[in-house]
C-alpha positions as CSV (number, residue, x, y, z in Angstrom):
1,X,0.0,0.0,0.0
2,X,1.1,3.6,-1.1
3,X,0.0,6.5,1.0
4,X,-1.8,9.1,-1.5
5,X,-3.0,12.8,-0.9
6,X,-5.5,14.5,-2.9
7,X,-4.2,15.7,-5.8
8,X,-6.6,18.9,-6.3
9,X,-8.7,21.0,-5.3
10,X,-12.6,21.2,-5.2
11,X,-14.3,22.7,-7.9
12,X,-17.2,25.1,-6.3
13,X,-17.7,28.6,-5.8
14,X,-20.3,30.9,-4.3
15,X,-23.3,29.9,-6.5
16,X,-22.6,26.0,-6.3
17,X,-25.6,24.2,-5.6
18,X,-25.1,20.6,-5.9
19,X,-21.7,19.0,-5.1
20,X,-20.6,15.9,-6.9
21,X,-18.6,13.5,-4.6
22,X,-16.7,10.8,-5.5
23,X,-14.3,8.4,-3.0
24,X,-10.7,9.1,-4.4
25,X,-9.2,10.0,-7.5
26,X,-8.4,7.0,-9.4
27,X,-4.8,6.6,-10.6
28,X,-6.2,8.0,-14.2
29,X,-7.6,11.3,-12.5
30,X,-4.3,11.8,-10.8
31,X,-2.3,11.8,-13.8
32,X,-4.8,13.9,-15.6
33,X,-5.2,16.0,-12.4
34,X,-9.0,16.1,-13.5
35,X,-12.1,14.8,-12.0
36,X,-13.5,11.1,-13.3
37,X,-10.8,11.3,-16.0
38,X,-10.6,7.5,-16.0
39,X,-11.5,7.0,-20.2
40,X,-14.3,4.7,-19.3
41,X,-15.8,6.5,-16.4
42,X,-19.3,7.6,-17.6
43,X,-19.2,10.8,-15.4
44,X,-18.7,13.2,-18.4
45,X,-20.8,11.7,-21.3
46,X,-23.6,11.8,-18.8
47,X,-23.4,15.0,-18.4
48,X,-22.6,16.2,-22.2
49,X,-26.1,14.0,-22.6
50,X,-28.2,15.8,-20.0
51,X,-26.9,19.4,-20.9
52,X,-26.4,18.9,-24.5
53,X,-22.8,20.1,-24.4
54,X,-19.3,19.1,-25.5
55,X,-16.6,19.2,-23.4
56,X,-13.3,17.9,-24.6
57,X,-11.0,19.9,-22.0
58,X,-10.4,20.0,-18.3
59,X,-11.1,23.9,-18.5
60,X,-14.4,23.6,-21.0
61,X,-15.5,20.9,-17.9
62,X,-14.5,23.0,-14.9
63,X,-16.2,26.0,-16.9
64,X,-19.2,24.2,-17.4
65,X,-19.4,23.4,-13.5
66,X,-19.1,27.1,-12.4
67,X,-22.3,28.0,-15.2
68,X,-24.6,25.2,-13.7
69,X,-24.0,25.4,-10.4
70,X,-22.4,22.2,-10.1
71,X,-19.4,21.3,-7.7
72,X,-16.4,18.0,-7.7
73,X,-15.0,16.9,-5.0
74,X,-14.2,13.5,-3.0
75,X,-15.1,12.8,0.2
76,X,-11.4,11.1,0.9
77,X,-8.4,13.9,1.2
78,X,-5.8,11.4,2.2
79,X,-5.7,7.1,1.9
80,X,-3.5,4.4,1.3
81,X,-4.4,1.8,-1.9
82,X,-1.9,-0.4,-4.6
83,X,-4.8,0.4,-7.0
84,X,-8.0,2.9,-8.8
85,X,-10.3,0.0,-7.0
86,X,-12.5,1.6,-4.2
87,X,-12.6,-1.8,-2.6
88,X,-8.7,-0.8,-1.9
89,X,-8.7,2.3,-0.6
90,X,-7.7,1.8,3.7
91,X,-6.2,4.2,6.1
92,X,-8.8,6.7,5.1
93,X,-8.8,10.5,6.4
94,X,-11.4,12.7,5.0
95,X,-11.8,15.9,3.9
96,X,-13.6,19.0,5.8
97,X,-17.4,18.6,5.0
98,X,-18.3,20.7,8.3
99,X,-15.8,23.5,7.2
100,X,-16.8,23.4,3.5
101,X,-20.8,23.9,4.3
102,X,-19.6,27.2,6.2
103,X,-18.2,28.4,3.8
104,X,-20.3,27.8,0.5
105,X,-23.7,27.7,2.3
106,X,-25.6,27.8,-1.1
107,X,-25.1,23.8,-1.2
108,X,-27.8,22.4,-1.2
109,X,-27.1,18.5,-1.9
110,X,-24.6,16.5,-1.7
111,X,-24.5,14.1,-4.7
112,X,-22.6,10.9,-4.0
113,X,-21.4,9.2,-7.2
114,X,-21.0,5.8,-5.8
115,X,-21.6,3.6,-3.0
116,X,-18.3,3.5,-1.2
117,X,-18.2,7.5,-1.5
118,X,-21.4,7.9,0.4
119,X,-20.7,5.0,2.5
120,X,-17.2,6.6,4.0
121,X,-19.1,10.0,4.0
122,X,-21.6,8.1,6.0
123,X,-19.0,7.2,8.6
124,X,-17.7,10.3,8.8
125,X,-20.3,12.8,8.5
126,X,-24.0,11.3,9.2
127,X,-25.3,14.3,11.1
128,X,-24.3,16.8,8.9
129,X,-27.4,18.4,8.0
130,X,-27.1,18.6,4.3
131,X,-29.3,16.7,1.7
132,X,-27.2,13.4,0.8
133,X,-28.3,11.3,-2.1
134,X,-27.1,7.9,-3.5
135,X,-26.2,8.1,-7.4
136,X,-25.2,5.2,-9.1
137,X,-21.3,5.0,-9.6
138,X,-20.1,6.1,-13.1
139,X,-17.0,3.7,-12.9
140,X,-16.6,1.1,-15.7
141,X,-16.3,-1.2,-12.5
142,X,-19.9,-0.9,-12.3
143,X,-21.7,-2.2,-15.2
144,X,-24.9,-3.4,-13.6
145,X,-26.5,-0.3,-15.3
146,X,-26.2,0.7,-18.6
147,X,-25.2,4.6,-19.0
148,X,-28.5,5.3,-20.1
149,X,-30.5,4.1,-17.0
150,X,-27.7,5.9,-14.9
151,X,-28.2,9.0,-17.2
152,X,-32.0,9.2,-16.8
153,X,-31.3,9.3,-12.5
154,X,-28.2,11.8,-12.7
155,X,-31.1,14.0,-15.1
156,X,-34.3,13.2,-12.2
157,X,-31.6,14.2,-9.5
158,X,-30.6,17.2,-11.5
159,X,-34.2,19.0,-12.2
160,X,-34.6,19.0,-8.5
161,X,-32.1,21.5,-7.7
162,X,-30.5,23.4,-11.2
163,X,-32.3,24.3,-14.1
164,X,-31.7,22.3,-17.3
């Protein structure tokens, strides 16, 4: 096991409204120093589907985040894992949920984009009052779902709290 810190920042600003969280950049992301840069993660063509948008570059993607009112993040800030699996991620320190509500109160939901991302926010965070809900995962590790089914819940989530 390798210890690993969070390679990035969060994406968010004053007029966030939802917050995207994965567990932990996966090996991909780090060397792309992007967000669910992993080739097969669905996380992007999702959203280009929903929005009707192309966005070939990190800055078109962080650009598009700051118009809707969306934010990326992970709820990990520091781990220890030999691989991108979430199943391998141990030693786990999280980042400041508490803080980060003070200081962008316009969140209104926390969107988890997996199971083990909402499960180690779980641990760490239940009674922060904040709206959590359960997304299916966008890895290509979890093909029970074809991107369309998981596109049609991102877009139901989504009308609740942005305009599309």
């Amino acid at each position: 096991m390798k210890p690993y810190i969070h390679p990035f920042s969060p994406i968010l600003d004053e007029y966030t409204c939802v917050l995207f969280l994965g567990s932990f950049p996966s090996i991909a992301s780090f060397e792309q120093a992007f967000y669910y840069a992993h080739p097969r993660n669905a996380f992007w063509p999702i959203m280009e589907s929903i929005f009707d948008v192309h966005l070939k570059t990190n800055e078109a993607k962080k650009a598009f985040c700051f118009e809707k009112g969306i934010g990326l993040w992970d709820v990990i800030g520091s781990c220890e894992r030999s691989n991108s699996s979430d199943t391998n991620l141990k030693n786990c320190i999280p980042n400041d949920f508490k803080k980060l509500l003070e200081e962008y109160p316009n969140i209104q939901a926390f969107a988890f984009t997996g199971k083990k991302s909402h499960d180690l926010f779980m641990k760490f965070f239940k009674d922060l009052k904040v709206e959590k809900v359960l997304l299916p995962s966008t890895s290509p590790a979890h093909a029970a779902m074809t991107r369309e089914e998981k596109t049609k819940i991102y877009t139901e989530f989504l009308e609740t709290y942005l305009t599309l």
